[in-house]
FIDREN-732492 format. One record per residue (C-alpha): residue in one letter; x, y, z. Coordinates in steps of 0.2 Angstrom, whole numbers, padded with zeros to 4 digits, always signed. Example, Ala and Ser with C-alpha at 12.3 -4.5 7.8 and 13.67 -1.06 7.14 Angstrom:
<rs>
A+0062-0022+0039/S+0068-0005+0036/
</rs>
This chain:
<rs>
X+0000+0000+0000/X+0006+0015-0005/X+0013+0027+0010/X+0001+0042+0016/X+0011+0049+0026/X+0025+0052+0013/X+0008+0059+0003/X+0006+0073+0018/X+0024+0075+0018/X+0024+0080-0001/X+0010+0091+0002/X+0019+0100+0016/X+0034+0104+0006/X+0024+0109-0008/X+0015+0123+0003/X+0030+0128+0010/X+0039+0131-0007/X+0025+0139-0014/X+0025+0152+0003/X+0043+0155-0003/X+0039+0157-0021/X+0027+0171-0017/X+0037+0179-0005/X+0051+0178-0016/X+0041+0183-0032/X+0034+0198-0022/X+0051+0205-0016/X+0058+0203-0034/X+0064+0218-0043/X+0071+0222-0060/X+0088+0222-0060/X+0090+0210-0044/X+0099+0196-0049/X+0103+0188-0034/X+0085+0190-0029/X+0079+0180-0046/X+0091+0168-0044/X+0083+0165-0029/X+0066+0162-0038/X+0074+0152-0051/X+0079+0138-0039/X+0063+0142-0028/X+0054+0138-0046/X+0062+0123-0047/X+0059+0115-0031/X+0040+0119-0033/X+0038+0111-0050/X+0050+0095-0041/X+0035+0095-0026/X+0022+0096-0036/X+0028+0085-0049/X+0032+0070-0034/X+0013+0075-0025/X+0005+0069-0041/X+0015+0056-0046/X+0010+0047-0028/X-0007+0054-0029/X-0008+0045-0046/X-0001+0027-0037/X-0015+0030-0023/X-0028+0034-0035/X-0020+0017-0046/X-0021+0005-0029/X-0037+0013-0025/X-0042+0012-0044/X-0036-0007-0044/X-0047-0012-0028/X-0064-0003-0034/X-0061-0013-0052/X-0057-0031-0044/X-0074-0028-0032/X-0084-0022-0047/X-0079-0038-0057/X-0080-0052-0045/X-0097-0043-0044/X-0102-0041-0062/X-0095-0061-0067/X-0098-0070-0054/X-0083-0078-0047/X-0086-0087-0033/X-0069-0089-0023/X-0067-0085-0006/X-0051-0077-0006/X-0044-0061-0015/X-0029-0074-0023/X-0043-0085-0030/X-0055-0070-0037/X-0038-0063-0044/X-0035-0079-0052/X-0052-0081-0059/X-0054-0067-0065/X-0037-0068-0075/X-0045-0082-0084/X-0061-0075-0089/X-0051-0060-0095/X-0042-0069-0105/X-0056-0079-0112/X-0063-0061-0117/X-0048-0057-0127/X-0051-0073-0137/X-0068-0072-0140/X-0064-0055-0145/X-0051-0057-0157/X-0059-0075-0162/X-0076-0064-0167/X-0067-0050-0177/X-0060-0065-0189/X-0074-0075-0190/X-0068-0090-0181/X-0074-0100-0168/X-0066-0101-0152/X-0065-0111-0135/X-0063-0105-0118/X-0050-0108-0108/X-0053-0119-0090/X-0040-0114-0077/X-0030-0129-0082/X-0027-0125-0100/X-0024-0107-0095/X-0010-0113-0083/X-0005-0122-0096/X-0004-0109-0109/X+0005-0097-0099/X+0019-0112-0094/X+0020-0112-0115/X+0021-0095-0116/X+0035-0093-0102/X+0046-0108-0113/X+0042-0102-0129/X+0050-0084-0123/X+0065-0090-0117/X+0067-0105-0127/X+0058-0100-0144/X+0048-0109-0155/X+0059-0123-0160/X+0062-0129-0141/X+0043-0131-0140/X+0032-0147-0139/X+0017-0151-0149/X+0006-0149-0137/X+0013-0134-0131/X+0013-0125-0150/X-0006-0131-0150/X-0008-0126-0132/X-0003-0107-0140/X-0010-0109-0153/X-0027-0110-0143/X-0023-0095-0134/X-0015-0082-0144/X-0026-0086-0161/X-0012-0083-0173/X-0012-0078-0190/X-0001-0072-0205/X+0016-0078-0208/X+0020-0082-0190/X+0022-0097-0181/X+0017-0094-0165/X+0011-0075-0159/X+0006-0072-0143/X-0008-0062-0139/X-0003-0050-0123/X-0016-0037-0125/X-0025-0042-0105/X-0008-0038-0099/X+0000-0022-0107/X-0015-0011-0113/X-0020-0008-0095/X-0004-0002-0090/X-0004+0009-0106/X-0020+0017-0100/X-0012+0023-0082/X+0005+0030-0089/X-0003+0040-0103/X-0009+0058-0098/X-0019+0060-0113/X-0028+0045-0109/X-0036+0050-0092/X-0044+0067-0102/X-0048+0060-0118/X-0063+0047-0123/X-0055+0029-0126/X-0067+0017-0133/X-0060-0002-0137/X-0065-0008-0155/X-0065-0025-0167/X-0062-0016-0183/X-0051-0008-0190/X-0060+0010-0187/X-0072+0019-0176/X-0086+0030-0186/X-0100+0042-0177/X-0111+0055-0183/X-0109+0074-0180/X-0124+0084-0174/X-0121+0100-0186/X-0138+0109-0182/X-0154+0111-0177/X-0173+0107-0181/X-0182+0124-0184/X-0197+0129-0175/X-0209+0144-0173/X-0227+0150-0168/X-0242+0139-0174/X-0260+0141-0174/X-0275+0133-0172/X-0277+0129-0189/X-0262+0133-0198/X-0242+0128-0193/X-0228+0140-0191/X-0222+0133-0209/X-0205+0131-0203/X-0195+0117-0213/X-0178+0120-0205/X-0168+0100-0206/X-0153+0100-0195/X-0136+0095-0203/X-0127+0081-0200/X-0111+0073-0204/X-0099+0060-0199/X-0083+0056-0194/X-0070+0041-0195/X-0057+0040-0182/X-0044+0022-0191/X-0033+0014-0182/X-0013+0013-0187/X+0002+0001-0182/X+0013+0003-0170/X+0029-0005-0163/X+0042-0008-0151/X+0057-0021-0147/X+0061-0023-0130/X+0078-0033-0128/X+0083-0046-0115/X+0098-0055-0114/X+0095-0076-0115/X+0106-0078-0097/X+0091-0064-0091/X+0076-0076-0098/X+0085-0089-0094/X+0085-0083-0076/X+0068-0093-0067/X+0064-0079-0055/X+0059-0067-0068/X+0042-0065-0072/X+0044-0064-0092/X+0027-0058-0095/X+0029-0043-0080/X+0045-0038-0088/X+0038-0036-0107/X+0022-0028-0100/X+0030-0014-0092/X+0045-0011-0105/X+0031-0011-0119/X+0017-0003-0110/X+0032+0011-0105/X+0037+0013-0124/X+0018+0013-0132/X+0014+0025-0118/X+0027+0039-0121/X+0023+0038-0143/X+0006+0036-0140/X+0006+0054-0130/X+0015+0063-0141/X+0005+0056-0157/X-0012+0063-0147/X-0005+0079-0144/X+0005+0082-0160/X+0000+0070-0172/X-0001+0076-0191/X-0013+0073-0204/X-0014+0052-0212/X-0007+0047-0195/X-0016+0046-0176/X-0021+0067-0177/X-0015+0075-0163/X-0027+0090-0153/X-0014+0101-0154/X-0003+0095-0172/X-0015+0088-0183/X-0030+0101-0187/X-0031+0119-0193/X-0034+0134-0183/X-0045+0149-0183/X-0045+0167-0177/X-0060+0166-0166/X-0069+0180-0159/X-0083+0173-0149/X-0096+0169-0161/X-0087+0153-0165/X-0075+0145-0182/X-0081+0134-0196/X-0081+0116-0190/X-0065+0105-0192/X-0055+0121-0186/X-0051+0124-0167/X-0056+0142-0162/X-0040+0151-0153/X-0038+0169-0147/X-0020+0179-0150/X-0009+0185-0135/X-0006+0201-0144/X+0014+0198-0143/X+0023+0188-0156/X+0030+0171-0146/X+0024+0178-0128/X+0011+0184-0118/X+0007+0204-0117/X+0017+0215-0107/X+0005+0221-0095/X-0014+0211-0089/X-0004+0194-0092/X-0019+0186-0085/X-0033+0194-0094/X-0029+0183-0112/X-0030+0168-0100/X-0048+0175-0095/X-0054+0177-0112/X-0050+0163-0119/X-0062+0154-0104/X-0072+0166-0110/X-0074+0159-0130/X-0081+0139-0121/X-0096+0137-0120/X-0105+0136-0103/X-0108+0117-0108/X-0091+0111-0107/X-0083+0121-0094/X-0086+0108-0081/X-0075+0097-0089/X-0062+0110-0096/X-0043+0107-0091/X-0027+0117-0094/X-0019+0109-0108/X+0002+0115-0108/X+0018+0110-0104/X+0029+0114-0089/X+0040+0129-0094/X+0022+0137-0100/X+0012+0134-0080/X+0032+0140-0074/X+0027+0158-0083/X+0006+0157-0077/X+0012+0154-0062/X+0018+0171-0061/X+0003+0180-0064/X-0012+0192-0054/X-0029+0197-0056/X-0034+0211-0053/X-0033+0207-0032/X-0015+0202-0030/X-0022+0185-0030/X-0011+0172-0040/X-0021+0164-0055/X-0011+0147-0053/X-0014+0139-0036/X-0007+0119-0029/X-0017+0108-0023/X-0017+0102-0005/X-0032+0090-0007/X-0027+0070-0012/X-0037+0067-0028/X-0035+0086-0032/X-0024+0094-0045/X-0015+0111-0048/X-0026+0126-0057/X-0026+0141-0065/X-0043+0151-0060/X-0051+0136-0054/X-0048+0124-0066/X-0038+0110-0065/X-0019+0108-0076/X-0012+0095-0088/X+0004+0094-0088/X+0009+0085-0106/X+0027+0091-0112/X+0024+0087-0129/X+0012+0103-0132/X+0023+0115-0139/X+0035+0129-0132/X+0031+0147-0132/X+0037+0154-0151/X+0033+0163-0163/X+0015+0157-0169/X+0015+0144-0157/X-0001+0135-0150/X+0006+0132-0132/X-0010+0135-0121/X-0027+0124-0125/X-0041+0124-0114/X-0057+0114-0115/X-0067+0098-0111/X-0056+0086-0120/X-0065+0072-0115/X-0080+0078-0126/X-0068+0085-0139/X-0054+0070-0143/X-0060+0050-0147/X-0045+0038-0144/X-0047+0021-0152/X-0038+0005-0147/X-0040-0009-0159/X-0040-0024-0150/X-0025-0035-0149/X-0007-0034-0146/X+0005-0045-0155/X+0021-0052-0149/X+0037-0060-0162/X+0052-0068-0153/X+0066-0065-0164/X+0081-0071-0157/X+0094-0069-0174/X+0096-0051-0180/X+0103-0044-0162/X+0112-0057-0155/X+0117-0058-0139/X+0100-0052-0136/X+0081-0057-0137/X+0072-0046-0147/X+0052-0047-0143/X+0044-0038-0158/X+0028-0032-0152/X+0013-0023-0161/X-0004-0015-0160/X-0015-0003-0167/X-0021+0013-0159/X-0028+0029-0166/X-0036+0046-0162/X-0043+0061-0168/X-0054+0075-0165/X-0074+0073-0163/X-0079+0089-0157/X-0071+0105-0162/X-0079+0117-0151/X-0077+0110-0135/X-0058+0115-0137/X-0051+0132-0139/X-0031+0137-0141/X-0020+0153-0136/X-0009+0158-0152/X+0007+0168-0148/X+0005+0180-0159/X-0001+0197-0162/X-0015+0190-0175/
</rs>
């Protein structure tokens, strides 16, 4: 269990370097070098505290998280053992008879479930087959893997590890926990876009308003791409029987998918997973909203800064272009060096707009509303979109095709194991109004 009293400890040292960075921040003049020094290291110890309270506060939320699902699916499936060991185990192996039936469905074919005995048994093939490879397996054992990882293609064997790394990649990924995700069997996720409304009018007892107003509709169509990574082992580390293979690959992969797949949200381009902040055009937007596929954003006035003087207010009026339906879902959406710079800032009161948290479950904000941190939205330049705010939940669909593929290939890196393994994510934009950008610029 993780360790709340290291969690108020954080929370301690985060107040008092905040305290600091005000004090400090307050007594700081123009040309007092010494003083901003002072800042600069003050700065840097509250991004450290801050950056430690929500990394723990995400591993309480995680255990916490973990708990509430394990209750909820003993619950909803009906296992029946009397020890959380045994519902653990169950569980596993209904999981994994899901996966099957999922990928078994999406190709047509039939499939069996697994009993505890062949799951065992499958994972014991799996285990050999990843230190060993394919040529060191048994009949029984290539059809025992054969059962359970449904291959097809040009493989021989390919494992299917989805149960095992895809939730992993759900809790490292920032994007993820503000976005819509939605699992699918195709290879694309499609929706319809409410454009407009019906008209209305005034009718009378004998004659209608003779309104014939049709809302608009569209459609959208988020595809799924391929993505990979090749974790390495040594053979003397699978050959090592305390390691849990399986663990290790999960949390090297889930590691590697998570950091691409983060950037690819944020900053994907056009023909590949679009990011929120890369992959669609922008539009001047003056309150009265921009033509649909085109994220509204409002200009700081200064080329590759904010303005001089009122800092704040552009922050303000850019809250001010959302729309009251969205706002109670709306986040901050910058990297740190950009919150460094907002954190800085007043209203009108001497109040600081950018606040800590000192609640568990609670994170930083700016005027109330709470702050993603994601490092791969660009740096304050010239014409950069470094500031998004909005619901992005309601705005950005993230699709996970299910399955994730694993090739042993123990010949083209020797000394080393490379485990070549695939999936297929994608994401784009489904509402464009719900998300609105600051541009660094003077237009």
């Amino acid at each position: 269990m993780t360790d709340m009293t290291e969690f108020k400890s954080l929370l301690d040292k985060q107040g008092e370097a905040f305290e600091a960075f005000k004090q400090t921040h307050d007594e700081l003049k123009a040309n007092d070098a010494l003083t901003s020094e002072k800042l600069t290291k003050i700065e840097k110890s509250l991004d450290a505290a801050v950056e430690a309270k929500d990394a723990l506060e995400r591993a309480i939320k995680a255990e916490r998280k973990e708990r509430e699902d394990l209750e909820a699916r003993i619950n909803r499936m009906g296992v029946k053992a009397t020890s959380e060991e045994g519902a653990k185990r169950e569980l596993e192996v209904k999981d994994f008879n899901l996966v099957l039936a999922a990928n078994a469905s999406a190709r047509g074919r039939p499939v069996t479930a697994l009993d505890e005995k062949g799951y065992d048994e499958y994972k014991a093939a799996w285990n050999k087959w990843a230190r060993e490879g394919e040529v060191r397996l048994m009949p029984e054992e290539v059809k025992t893997l054969s059962v359970g990882s449904d291959p097809d293609g040009g493989y021989f064997v390919t494992p299917d590890v989805t149960g095992r790394i895809a939730t992993k990649v759900y809790e490292t990924s920032l994007v993820r926990q503000y976005a819509s995700v939605q699992p699918i069997s195709t290879d694309a996720l499609e929706g319809m876009e409410d454009l407009g409304e019906a008209g209305a009018g005034y009718a009378g007892e004998h004659a209608t308003s003779g309104n014939t107003t049709t809302p608009q509709a569209g459609k959208w169509k988020i595809p799924v791409f391929w993505i990979d990574t090749e974790p390495k082992a040594t053979q003397q580390l699978l050959d090592d029987a305390s390691v849990n293979i399986e663990a290790w690959m999960a949390g090297k992969v889930s590691a590697k998918f998570a950091r691409f797949e983060n950037a690819e949200f944020v900053t994907g381009a056009a023909n590949k997973i679009r990011g929120f902040a890369g992959g669609y055009d922008f539009a001047a937007d003056s309150g009265a909203g921009v033509a649909w596929e085109k994220i509204g954003y409002l200009a700081t006035g200064v080329d590759g800064d904010f303005a001089a003087s009122a800092k704040g207010d552009k922050l303000i009026d850019l809250m001010g272009l959302l729309k009251n339906e969205y706002l109670a879902g709306a986040a901050w959406f910058m990297r740190r060096s950009v919150i460094t710079d907002i954190r800085k800032f007043k209203d009108g009161q001497n109040n600081y707009l950018w606040q800590p948290s000192f609640v568990a479950g609670q994170p930083e904000t700016i005027m109330g509303y709470p702050v993603a941190r994601m490092e791969d939205m660009p740096a304050k330049a010239s014409g950069s979109f470094s500031v998004m705010f909005g619901d992005l939940r309601t705005a950005y669909q993230i699709v996970d095709r299910q399955g994730v593929r694993v090739l042993r290939d123990n010949l083209t890196s020797k000394p080393y194991v490379k485990f070549y393994t695939t999936k297929r994510t994608g994401g784009g934009m489904v509402n464009f109004e719900a998300l609105k950008a600051l541009k660094f610029a003077t237009s």
